[in-house]
C-alpha positions in Angstrom: 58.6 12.5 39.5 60.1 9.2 39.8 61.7 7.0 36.6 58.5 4.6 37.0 56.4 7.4 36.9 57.1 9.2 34.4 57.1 5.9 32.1 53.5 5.2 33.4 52.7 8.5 32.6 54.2 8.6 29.1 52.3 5.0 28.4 48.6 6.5 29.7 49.5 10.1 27.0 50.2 7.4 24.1 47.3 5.1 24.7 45.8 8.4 24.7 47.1 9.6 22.0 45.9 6.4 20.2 42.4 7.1 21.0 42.8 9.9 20.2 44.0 9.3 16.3 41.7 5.9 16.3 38.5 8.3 17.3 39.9 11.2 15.0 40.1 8.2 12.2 36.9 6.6 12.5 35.5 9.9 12.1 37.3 11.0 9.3 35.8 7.5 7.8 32.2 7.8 8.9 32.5 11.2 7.0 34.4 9.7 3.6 32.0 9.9 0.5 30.5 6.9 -0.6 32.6 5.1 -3.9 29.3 5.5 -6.2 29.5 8.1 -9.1 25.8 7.9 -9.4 22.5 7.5 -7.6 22.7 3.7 -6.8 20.2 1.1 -5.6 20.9 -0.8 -2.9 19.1 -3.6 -0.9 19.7 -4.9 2.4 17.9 -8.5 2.7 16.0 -9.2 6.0 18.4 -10.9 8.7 20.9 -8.9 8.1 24.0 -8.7 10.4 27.1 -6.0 11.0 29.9 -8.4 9.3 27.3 -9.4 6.5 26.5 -5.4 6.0 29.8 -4.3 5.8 30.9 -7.6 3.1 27.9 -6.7 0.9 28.5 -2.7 1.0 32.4 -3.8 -0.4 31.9 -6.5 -2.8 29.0 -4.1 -4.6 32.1 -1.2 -4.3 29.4 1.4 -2.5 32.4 1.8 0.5 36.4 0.6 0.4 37.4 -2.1 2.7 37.8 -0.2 5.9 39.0 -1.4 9.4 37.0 1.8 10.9 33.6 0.0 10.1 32.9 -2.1 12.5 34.6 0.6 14.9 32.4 3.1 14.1 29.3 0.6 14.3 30.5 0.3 18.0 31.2 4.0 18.8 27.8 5.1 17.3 25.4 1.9 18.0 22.6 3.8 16.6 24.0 3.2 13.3 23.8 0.2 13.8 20.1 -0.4 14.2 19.8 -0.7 10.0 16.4 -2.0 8.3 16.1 -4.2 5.6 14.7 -2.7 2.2 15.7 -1.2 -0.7 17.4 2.3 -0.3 18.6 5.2 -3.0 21.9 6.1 -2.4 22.8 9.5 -3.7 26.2 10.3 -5.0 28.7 12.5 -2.4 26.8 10.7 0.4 29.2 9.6 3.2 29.1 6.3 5.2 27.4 7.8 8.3 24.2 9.4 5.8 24.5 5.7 4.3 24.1 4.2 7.6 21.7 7.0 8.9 19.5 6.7 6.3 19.4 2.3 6.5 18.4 2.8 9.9 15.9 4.9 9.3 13.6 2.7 7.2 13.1 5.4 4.7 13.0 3.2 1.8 13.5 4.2 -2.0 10.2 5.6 -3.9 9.4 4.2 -7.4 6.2 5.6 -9.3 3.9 4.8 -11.3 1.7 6.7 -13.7 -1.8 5.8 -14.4 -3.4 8.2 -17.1 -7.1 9.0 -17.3 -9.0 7.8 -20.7 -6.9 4.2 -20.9 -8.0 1.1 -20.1 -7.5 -1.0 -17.4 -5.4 -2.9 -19.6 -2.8 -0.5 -20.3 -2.9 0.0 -16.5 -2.0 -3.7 -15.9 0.7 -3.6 -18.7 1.9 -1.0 -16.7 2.5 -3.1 -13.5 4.2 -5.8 -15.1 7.0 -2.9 -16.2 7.3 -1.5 -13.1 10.8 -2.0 -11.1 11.0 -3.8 -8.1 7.0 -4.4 -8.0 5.7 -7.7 -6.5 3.6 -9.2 -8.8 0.7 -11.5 -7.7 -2.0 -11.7 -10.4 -1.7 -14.8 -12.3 -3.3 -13.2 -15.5 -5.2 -9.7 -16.6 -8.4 -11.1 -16.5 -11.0 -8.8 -14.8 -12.2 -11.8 -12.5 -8.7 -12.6 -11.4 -8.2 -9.0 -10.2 -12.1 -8.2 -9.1 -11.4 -11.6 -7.1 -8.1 -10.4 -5.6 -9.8 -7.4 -4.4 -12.7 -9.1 -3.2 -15.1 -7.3 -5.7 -18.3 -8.9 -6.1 -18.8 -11.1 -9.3 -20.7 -8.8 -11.0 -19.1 -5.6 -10.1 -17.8 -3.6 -13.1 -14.6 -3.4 -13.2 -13.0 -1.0 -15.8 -13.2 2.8 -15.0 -13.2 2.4 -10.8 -9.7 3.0 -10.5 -8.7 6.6 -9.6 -5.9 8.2 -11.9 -2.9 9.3 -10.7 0.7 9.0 -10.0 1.7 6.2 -7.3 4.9 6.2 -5.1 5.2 2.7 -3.7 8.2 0.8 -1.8 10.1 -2.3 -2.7 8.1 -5.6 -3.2 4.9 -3.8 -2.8 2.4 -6.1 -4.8 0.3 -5.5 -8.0 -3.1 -5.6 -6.1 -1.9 -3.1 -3.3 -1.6 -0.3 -5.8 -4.4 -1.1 -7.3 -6.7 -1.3 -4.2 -5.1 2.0 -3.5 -6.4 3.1 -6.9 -9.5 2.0 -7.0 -10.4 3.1 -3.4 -10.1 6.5 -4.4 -11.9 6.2 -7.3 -14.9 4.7 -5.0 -15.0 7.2 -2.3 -14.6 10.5 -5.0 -17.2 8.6 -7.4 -19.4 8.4 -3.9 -18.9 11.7 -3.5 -19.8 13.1 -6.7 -23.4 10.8 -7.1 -24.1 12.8 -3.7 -23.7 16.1 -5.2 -24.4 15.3 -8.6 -27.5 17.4 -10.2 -31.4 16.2 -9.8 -33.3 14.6 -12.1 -30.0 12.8 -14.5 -30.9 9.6 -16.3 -28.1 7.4 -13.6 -29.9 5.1 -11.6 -26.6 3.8 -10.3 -23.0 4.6 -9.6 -22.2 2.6 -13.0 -23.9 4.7 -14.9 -22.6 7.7 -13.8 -18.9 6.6 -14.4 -19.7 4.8 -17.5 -21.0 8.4 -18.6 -18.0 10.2 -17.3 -15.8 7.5 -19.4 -17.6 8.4 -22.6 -16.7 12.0 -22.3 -13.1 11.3 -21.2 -12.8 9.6 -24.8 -14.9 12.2 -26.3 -12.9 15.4 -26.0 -9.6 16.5 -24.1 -10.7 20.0 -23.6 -11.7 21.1 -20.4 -14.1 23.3 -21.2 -16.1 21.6 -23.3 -16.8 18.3 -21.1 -19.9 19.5 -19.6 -21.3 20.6 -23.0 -20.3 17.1 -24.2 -21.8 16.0 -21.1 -25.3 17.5 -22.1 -25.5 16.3 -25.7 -25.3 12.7 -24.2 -28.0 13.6 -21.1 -30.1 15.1 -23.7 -29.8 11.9 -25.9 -30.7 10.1 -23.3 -33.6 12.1 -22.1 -35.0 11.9 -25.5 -34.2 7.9 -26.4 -32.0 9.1 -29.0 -29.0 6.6 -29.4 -25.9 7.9 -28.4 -24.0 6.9 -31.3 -20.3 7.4 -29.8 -17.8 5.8 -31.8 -15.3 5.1 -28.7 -18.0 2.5 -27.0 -17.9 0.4 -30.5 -14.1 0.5 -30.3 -14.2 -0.6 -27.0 -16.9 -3.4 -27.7 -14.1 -4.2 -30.3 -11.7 -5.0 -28.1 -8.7 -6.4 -30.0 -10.1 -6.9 -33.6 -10.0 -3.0 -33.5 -6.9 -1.9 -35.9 -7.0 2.0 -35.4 -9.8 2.4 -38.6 -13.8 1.8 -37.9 -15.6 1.4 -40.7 -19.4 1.2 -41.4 -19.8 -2.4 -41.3 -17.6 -2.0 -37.6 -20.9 1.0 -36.7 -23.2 -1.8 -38.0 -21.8 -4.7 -36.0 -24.0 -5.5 -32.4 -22.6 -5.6 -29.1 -23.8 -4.7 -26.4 -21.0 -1.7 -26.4 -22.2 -0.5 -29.8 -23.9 2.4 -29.1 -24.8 2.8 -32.8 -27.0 -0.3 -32.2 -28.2 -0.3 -28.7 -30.3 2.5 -26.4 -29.2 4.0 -23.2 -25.5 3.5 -21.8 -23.0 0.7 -22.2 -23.2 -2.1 -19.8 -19.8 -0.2 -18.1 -16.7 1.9 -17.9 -15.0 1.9 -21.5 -12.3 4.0 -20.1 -10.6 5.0 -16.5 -12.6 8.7 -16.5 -10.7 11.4 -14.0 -12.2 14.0 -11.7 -12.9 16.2 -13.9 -15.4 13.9 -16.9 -17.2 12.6 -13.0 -18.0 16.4 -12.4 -19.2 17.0 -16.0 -21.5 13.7 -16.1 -22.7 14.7 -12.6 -22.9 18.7 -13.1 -23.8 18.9 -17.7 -24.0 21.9 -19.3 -28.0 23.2 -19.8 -28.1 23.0 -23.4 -30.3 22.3 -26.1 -27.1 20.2 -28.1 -28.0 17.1 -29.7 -24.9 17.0 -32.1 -21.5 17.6 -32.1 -18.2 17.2 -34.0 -14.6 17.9 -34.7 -13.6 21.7 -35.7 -10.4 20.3 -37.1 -9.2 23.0 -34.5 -9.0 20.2 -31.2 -12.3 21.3 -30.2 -15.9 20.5 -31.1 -18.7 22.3 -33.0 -22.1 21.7 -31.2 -25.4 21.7 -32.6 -29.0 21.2 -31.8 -30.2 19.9 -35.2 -29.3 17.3 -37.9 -29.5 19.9 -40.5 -26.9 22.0 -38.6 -24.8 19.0 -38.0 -24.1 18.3 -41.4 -23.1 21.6 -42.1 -20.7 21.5 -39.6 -19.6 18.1 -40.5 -18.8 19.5 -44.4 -17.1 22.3 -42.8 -14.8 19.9 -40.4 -13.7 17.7 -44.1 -13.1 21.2 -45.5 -11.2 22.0 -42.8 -9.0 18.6 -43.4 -8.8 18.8 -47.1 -7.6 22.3 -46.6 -4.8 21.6 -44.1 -3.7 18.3 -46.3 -3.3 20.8 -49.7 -1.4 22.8 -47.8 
């Protein structure tokens, strides 16, 4: 081999061997762990380019200052295809699972817990906490909201809102969730007045969840909700008031400080169930599956009474006599447990 050869030859091995170690390199880089110590946020604005990317990863220390970036952006272009969003970065990632995952949309999850037997207030509370929520309701008024969702005007509000936990993206708004919410709540109370049993004193949806409200408030045992359920339905059958002291704390609203009183029992609204026949106008509470199915499915009972047991259940009873026993026993019961 000639002189000129063997220096053409020995150039080609060492650009070779450049490649080689610039390919081994940019590997080695795409595979380095992120700098974060913890599960980071990170958002990537909308028009986004490579250069702007790789300044904006550096100056919020997520990578080092590498000249293998932009390399590896043009050795693997698919990489390069990232989305804007907000992503959660998890600790001992590497740059290429960074990059995998911004180009694969798959945006960060928050959540948000709505709890059966609030209100819709504590629901929109709730909201304006949440992270990285859009919010687009100018106030909490029921209209504003019934009018975001295109409700009718006088479509109750409170109680049609399924509850639940919610997983929702960056800037998702307010009245998104919400819709989701109370979507649900529509088609299951739809389903439940179509299964519901014959001859219940509903005549309309309302009713039916306004009913399922009350029990919500009423008792936290499972079990007992559709015997609770038939104290009220017999009530009702019989134009006996209900006389539920969670519809007169509702009908409240914020003069209520925690204690009701007898002049608070003797007070009219049209929530006051101590005072009015029949069901509440609405929903005094966001009901779940479970008080729909006992308003739509009560127990067949002869109850017209029922109390604490000072035990976290109730003691039911048919009679006024038997009531008042049972209410004796329950302050027994209290005084006992206070002496102890």
């Amino acid at each position: 081999m000639s002189r000129k050869k063997r220096i053409i030859a020995g150039m080609i091995f060492m650009v070779a061997l450049m490649i080689a170690i610039a390919y081994w390199l940019i590997r080695q880089f795409a595979a380095s762990p992120l700098s974060i110590t913890q599960e980071t946020l990170f958002t990537l604005p909308v028009g986004t380019r490579r250069a702007a990317l790789e300044t904006q990863l550096e100056n919020q220390h997520i990578i080092k200052k590498s000249i293998w970036f932009a390399w590896l952006l043009q050795l693997e272009p698919e990489l390069a295809k990232f989305k804007a969003g907000t992503y959660r970065l998890e600790k001992n990632m590497s740059v290429r699972q960074l990059l995998m995952l911004l180009a694969s949309g798959k945006e960060a999850q928050f959540p948000i817990r709505f709890v059966e037997g609030t209100r819709l207030q504590g629901w929109l509370a709730a909201l304006r906490a949440a992270p990285y929520l859009k919010h687009t309701l100018k106030d909490d008024q029921f209209s504003t909201l019934a009018a975001a969702l295109t409700l009718a005007k006088d479509q109750r509000i409170e109680g049609w809102f399924y509850p639940d936990t919610y997983l929702y993206t960056a800037n998702t708004t307010d009245v998104a969730i919400l819709r989701r919410a109370h979507d649900r709540m529509r088609k299951l109370v739809d389903t439940v007045w179509q299964e519901r049993l014959p001859d219940l004193p509903y005549k309309t949806q309302n009713e039916l969840v306004t009913m399922a409200s009350i029990i919500e408030k009423e008792t936290a045992v499972s079990e007992e909700r559709t015997t609770v359920a038939s104290v009220f339905i017999n009530r009702l059958r019989l134009g006996m008031r209900l006389q539920t002291d969670p519809t007169v704390i509702y009908g409240m609203g914020e003069k209520y400080n925690g204690i009701l009183t007898r002049k608070d029992l003797e007070t009219p609204s049209e929530y006051n169930t101590y005072i009015i026949i029949g069901l509440p106008p609405g929903p005094i509470a966001i009901p779940g599956k479970a008080s729909l199915e006992a308003a739509a499915h009560p127990a067949n009972s002869q109850y017209l009474y029922f109390v604490a047991d000072g035990k976290g259940g109730h003691t039911f009873t048919t009679n006024l006599a038997s009531h008042n026993r049972a209410v004796q026993a329950y302050y027994r019961t209290l005084k006992d447990k206070n002496e102890k």
